[in-house]
Every structure is written in structure tokens, then in C-alpha cells.
C-alpha positions in Angstrom: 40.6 12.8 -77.3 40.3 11.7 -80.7 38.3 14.5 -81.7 40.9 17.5 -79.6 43.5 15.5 -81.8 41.6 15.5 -85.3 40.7 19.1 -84.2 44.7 20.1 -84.0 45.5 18.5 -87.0 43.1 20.7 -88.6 44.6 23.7 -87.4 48.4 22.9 -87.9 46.7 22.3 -91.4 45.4 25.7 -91.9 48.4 27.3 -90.6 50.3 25.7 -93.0 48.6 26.6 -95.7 48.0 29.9 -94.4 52.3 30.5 -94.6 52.3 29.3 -98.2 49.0 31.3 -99.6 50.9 34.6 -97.7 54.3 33.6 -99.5 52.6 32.4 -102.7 50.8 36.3 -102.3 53.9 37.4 -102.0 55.4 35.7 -105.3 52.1 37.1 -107.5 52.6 40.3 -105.9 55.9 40.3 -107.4 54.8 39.0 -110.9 55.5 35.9 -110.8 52.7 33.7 -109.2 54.1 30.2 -110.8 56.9 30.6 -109.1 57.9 27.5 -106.7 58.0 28.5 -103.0 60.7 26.8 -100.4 59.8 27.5 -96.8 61.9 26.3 -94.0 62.8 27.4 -90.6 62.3 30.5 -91.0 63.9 31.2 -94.4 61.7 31.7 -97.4 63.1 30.7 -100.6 61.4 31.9 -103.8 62.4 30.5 -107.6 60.8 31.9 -110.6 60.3 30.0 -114.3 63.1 30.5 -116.4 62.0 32.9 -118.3 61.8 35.9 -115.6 64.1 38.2 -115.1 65.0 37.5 -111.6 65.2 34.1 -110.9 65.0 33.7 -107.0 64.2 36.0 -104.3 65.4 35.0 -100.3 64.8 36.4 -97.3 64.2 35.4 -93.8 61.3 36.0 -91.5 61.8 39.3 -89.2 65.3 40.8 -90.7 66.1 42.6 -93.5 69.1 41.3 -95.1 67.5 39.1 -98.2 69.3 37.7 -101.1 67.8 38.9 -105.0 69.9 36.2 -108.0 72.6 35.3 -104.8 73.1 39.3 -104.5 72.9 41.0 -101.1 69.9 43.2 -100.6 68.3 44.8 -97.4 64.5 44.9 -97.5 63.2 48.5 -96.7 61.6 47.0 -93.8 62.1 43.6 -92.0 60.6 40.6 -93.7 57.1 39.9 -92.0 56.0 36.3 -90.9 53.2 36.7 -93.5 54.9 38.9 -96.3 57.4 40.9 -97.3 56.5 44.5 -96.9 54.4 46.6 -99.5 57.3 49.0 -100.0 59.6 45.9 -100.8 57.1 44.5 -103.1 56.0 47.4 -105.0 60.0 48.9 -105.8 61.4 45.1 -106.3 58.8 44.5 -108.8 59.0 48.0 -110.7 62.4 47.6 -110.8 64.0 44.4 -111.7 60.7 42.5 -112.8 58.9 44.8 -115.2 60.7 46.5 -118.2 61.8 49.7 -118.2 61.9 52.6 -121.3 65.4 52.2 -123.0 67.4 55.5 -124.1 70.0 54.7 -125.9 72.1 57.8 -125.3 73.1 58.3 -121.9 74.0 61.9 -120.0 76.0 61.0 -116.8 77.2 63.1 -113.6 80.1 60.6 -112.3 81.1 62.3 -108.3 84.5 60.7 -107.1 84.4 61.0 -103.7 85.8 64.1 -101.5 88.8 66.0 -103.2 90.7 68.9 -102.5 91.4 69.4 -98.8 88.8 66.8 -97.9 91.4 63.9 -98.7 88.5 61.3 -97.6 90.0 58.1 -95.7 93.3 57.0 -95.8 95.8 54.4 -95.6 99.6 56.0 -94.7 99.8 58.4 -98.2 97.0 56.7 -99.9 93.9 58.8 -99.7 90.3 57.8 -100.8 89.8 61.1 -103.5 92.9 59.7 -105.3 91.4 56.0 -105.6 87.5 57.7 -106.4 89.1 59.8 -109.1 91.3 57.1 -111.0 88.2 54.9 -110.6 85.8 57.8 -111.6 88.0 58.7 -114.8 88.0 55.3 -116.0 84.4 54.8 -116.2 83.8 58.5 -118.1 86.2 57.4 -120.5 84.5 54.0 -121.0 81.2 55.8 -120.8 82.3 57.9 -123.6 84.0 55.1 -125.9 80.9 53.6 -126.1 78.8 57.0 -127.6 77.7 58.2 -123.7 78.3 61.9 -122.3 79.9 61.4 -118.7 81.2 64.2 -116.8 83.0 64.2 -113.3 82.2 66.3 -110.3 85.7 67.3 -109.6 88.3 67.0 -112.7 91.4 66.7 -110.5 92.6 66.1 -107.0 92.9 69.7 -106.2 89.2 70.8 -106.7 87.0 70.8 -103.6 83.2 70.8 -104.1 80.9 71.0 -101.7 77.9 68.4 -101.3 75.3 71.2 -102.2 77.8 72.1 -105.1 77.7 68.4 -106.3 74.1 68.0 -106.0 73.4 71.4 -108.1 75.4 70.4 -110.9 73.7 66.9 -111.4 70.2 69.0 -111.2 71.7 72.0 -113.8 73.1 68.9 -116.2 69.6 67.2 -116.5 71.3 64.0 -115.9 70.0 60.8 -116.6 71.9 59.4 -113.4 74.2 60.6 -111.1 76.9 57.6 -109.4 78.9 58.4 -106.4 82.1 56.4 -106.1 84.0 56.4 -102.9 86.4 54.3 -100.8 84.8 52.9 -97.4 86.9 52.9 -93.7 86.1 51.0 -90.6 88.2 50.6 -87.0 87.7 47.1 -87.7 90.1 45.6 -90.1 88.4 42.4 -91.2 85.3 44.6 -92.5 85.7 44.1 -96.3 83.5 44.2 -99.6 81.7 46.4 -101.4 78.3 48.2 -101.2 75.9 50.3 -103.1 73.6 52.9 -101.8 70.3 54.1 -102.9 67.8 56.1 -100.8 65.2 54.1 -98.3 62.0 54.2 -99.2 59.5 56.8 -97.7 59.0 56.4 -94.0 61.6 53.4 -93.7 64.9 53.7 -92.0 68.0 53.8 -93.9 70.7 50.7 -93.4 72.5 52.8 -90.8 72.1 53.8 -87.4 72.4 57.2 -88.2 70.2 57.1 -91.2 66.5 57.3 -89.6 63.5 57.4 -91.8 62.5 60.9 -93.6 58.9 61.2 -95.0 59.3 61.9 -99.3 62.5 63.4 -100.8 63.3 64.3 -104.0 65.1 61.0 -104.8 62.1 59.0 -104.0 61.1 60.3 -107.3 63.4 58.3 -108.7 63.7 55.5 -106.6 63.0 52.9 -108.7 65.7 53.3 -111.6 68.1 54.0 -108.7 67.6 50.5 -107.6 68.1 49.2 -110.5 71.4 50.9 -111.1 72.2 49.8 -107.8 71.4 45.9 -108.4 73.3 45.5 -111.4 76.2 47.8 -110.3 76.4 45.5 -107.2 75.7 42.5 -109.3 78.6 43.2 -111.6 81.2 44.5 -109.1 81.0 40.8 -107.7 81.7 39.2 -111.2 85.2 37.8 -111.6 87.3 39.6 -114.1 88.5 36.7 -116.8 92.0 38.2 -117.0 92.9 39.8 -113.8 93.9 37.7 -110.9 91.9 39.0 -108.1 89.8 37.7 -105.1 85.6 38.3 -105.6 85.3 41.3 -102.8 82.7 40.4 -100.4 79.2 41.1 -101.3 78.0 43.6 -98.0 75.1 44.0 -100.1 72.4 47.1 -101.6 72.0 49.2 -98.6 70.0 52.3 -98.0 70.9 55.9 -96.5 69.7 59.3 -96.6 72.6 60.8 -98.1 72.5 64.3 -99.5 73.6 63.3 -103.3 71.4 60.3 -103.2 67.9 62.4 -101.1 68.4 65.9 -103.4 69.5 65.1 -107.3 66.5 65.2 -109.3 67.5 62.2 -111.0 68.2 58.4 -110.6 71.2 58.5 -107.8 73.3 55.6 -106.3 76.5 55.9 -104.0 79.2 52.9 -104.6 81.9 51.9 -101.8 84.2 49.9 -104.1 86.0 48.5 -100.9 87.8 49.1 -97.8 91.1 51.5 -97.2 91.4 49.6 -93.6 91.4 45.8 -95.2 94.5 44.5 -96.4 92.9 42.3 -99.3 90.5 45.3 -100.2 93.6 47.7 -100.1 95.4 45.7 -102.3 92.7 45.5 -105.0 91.7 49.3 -104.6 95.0 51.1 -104.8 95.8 49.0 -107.9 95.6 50.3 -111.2 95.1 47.3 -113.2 92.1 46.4 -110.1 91.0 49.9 -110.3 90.3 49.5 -114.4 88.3 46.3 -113.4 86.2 48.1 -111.4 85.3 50.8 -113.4 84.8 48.2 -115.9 82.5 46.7 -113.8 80.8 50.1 -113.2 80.3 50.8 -116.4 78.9 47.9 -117.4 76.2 47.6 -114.7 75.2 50.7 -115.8 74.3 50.2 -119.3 72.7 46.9 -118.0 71.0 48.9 -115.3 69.6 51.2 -118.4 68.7 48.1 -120.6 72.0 48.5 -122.9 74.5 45.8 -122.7 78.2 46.0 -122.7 78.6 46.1 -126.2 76.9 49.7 -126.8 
């Protein structure tokens, strides 16, 4: 009896070890292998040395929803009980772990949303091409005030341009990014908070149910600065503004879909929902235009951040 017990006290032993090497694999995959690991009930907690870039990764065993610096951001495939998955590994790293080329001139396709006699969602005469293209204008002026060339897919509310039409003129442009900004909807009225979209990885479903996986696109080209753009645009769209009063929107996270503008421009592509038409708090911050300035403020500056220039250029 002594010996069965001795015998299952080794192997409780190796299995515990086993789960750290597996998450301490998964911490030098990621470039940091000194980082501390936290593991409990499920829920893997990873903290890097001060000096790294990112400073904590969590995610939970079997789901996808994971948490990069305390920002929202689902895995491209559910966390396994051993590792996270190669795809996750590989585009976390290259993208918010290892330095990127700087250009210190930027050439940016900003799309607001719908237009024309696609009015997008609305809220009694409030329409979502109206709140895209104040939101959208404001960051192509800020864009340009600090030495960048921004243009906008549709200049007013009466031009209608088709997805194909949008995705042409980001590929004719040579663009160094193209940034979607819409207004979200939902039949449920407590959904609120704000999102950003960049494609799934090859083979991986999208965040959606009606966003299956798709085997390589165009976009996955560029996949990795698009999820960069999409952290810090996320990252900064949760930041409190110092001078407006405003609640932080709710953080529903980096998501993934196969959207046309974000699968066909041959360049770095993210999609922004800056909040909900059917949520009174979002409404109120949306279809403000002091709010609407913060956000493209916000925009704007996870952008440069996103491109390794700070707010200041």
C-alpha cells in the first residue's frame, strides 16, 4: 500500500510538472522564457520581466477569449490543456513581442462605414454612416496634422461605395493600412463596448458564427501588422480621456472575421466597432461630438503606436 501510494505521488508529481514545462514552452515560445508562470484552476496566468513589451498574457484552458496587458483578445483557436496553439504563438510573438521596421511617414485609406443609401444601423434619425464619417474625418485630419497622408473611402454622406469599390482603392493607393470604422447593432440592448477586427488566421474560424475558416487570403499576408494595429487601437479606445467625462466602453475584445475589406486589401487591414447604436450608454458617447473627437483621438493614436510612432509625431 505504501508503495501504490509512493507510486501516485510520483505521478501527480510528473503531471505537475508536466503542466508547467508545457506552460513554461509556451512562455519561451513567446520570447520570454523568464517569465513567471501562475496556474490555477484552469486559468493560466503568464507575467514577463519588466522590460518586455507585453507584460502578461492570460488565457484559460479550452476557450478562446484570453486577456494580452488586461486587453480582450480571442486566441485563433481555443487554448489547449498543454499550450496555446502554434498559430496563437507564432502571430502573438511577431506582433507585439518582437520589433517591427518603423516608417515614419504614413499613407492611410480611412473607410467610414456604409454611406449613401446604405444608411448602416440606426437609432430613430441617427444613422451609423453619419457617426463613421464624423469619426472617420477626425482621425484624417489628426493623421494629417501630424505630417501623415489619410484619405477616406467616401468623402460625404451622399457617396455610396461598394465593398469591391473600397477594397480596390486601398489596393490602387498602396496603402500602408487600411481602418474600417463602423457603428455596431444588436436586438439586445445591454450589448455594449467596442471591438476590433482583424482576419483569423489560416484554417481557424473567425469570432463569429458566420465567419467559418478559409484556407490563405490575401490579408493573411499581412496578418501580423494588422494585429498589431488592432491591439493598440483596442488598447487605446479603452483609455480614459483626462478631459472628457465619459464612462470606459466595455472592452468586447480583438475579434476575428473574414470580412471582405479585412480578407482582400493588400495591406495591413483592421475593422473598428467604436460602440453600440442599440445601448443607451454607448449611444450617448457615439452620437456626441466632443465623444466622437475622443475617439478618433484614440484611433489615431493607436495607430502611430501600432506603427512604432508615438503620439507626438
Amino acid at each position: 500500500m505504501q508503495m501504490f501510494l509512493q507510486c501516485c505521488g510520483l505521478v501527480a508529481l510528473c503531471l505537475i510538472l508536466g503542466c508547467h514545462a508545457t506552460y513554461r514552452t509556451t512562455a519561451r515560445e513567446l520570447g520570454i522564457p523568464d517569465a513567471e508562470r501562475i496556474v490555477e484552476e484552469g486559468k493560466v496566468k503568464v507575467i514577463a520581466p519588466a522590460h518586455s513589451p507585453i507584460q502578461t498574457f492570460e488565457f484559460t484552458i479550452g476557450q478562446r477569449p484570453a486577456l494580452v496587458d488586461g486587453v480582450s483578445y480571442y486566441l485563433n483557436r481555443p487554448a489547449g490543456t498543454k499550450n496555446l496553439s502554434r498559430d496563437d504563438i507564432q502571430l502573438l510573438r511577431a506582433a507585439l513581442m518582437e520589433p517591427m521596421a518603423v516608417k515614419p511617414t504614413l499613407n492611410l485609406l480611412i473607410d467610414p462605414g456604409h454611406g449613401g443609401k446604405d444608411s448602416g444601423a440606426r437609432r430613430g434619425d441617427v444613422h451609423e454612416q453619419v457617426i463613421a464619417l464624423a469619426i472617420a474625418r477626425e482621425v484624417q485630419a489628426q493623421l494629417k496634422s501630424k505630417g501623415h497622408n489619410a484619405n477616406l473611402t467616401r468623402p460625404d454622406e451622399k457617396t455610396t461605395r461598394t465593398l469591391d469599390e473600397r477594397t480596390q482603392l486601398g489596393i490602387s493607393l498602396n496603402v500602408d493600412a487600411f481602418v474600417s470604422i463602423h457603428v455596431n447593432a444588436s436586438a439586445n440592448p445591454e450589448a455594449k463596448g467596442v471591438e476590433t477586427y482583424t482576419l483569423p488566421a489560416p484554417g481557424c474560424d473567425g469570432s463569429l458564427p458566420n465567419s467559418p475558416a478559409r484556407g490563405a487570403l490575401v490579408g493573411h499576408t499581412y496578418l501580423v501588422r494588422s494585429t498589431r494595429l488592432a491591439y493598440y487601437v483596442q488598447e487605446a479606445l479603452l483609455q480614459k480621456d483626462a478631459f472628457v467625462e465619459q464612462p470606459t466602453p466595455a472592452d468586447r475584445g480583438i475579434r476575428h472575421a473574414h470580412f471582405k475589406v479585412l480578407r482582400d486589401v493588400t495591406s495591413p487591414s483592421i475593422l473598428i466597432e467604436v460602440g453600440f447604436i442599440t445601448n443607451d450608454e454607448d449611444f450617448a458617447r457615439i452620437n456626441n461630438p466632443t465623444h466622437q473627437k475622443v475617439i478618433a483621438t484614440q484611433i489615431t493614436e493607436g495607430l502611430l503606436k501600432g506603427f512604432g510612432l508615438g503620439a507626438q509625431e
